[in-house]
N, C-alpha and C positions, 0 to 999 in steps of 0.2 A: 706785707703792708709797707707801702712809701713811708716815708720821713715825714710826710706832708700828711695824709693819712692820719699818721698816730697823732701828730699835734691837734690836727681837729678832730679827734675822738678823743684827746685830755680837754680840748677846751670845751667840748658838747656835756662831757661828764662833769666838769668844774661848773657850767654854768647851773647845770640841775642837782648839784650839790648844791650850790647859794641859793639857788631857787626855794629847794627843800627846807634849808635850815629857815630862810625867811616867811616861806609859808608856814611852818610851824613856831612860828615866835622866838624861836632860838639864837638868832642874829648875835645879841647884843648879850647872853649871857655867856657863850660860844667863846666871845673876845673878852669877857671876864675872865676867864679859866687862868688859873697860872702858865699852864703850859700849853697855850690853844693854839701853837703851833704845830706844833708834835700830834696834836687830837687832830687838828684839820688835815696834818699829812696822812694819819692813819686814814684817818676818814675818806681824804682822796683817794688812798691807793684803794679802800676796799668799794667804792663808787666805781676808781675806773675798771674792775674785775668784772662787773655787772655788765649780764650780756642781754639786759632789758631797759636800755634808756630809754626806749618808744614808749614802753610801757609807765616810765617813769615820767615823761614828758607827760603822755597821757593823764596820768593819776594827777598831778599840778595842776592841770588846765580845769578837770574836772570836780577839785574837792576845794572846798573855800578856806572854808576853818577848819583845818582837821585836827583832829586832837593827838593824832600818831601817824608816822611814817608807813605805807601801805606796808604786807606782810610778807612782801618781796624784797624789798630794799634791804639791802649788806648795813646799813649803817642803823636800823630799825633801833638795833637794844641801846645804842649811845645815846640817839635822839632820846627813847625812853626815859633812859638814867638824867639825861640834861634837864628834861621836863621835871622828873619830880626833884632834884634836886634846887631847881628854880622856884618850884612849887614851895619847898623847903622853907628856901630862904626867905621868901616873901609872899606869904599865904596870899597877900590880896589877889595874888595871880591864878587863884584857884576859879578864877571867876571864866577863865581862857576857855 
């Protein structure tokens, strides 16, 4: 794989990582986290290991409000954890 290559296959996977977290309401709690730097990097590196962005593009396009990450995605049980911990702190979001 070029140099060239691998940068657009970090950048196709970073955008459908923002994608995901923002389809799932998680944006803004995400940049809460104390350490949501370290979370985001893990989180990239276990996105860019994923050898189903098609599928993952696809699932975006097709799901409006989802209430979880399809049962493919590497990053599924964080998303999980982040929801109900959001859920948590501010019930009225139970409504999501």
């Amino acid at each position: 794989m070029s140099i060239l290559n691998y940068f657009i296959r970090v950048n196709e996977h970073a955008m459908l990582l923002e994608a995901m977290t923002a389809k799932l309401g998680l944006t803004a709690h995400l940049e809460d986290l104390p350490d949501h730097r370290n979370v985001m990097k893990r989180a990239g590196q276990r996105c860019l290991a994923c050898s189903r962005p098609h599928d993952c593009a696809d699932w975006l396009e097709d799901n409006h409000e989802p209430q979880q990450a399809p049962r493919f995605c590497r990053n599924r049980d964080l998303f999980s954890r982040m929801r109900d911990q959001m859920l948590t702190e501010d019930p009225a979001q139970n409504s999501l």
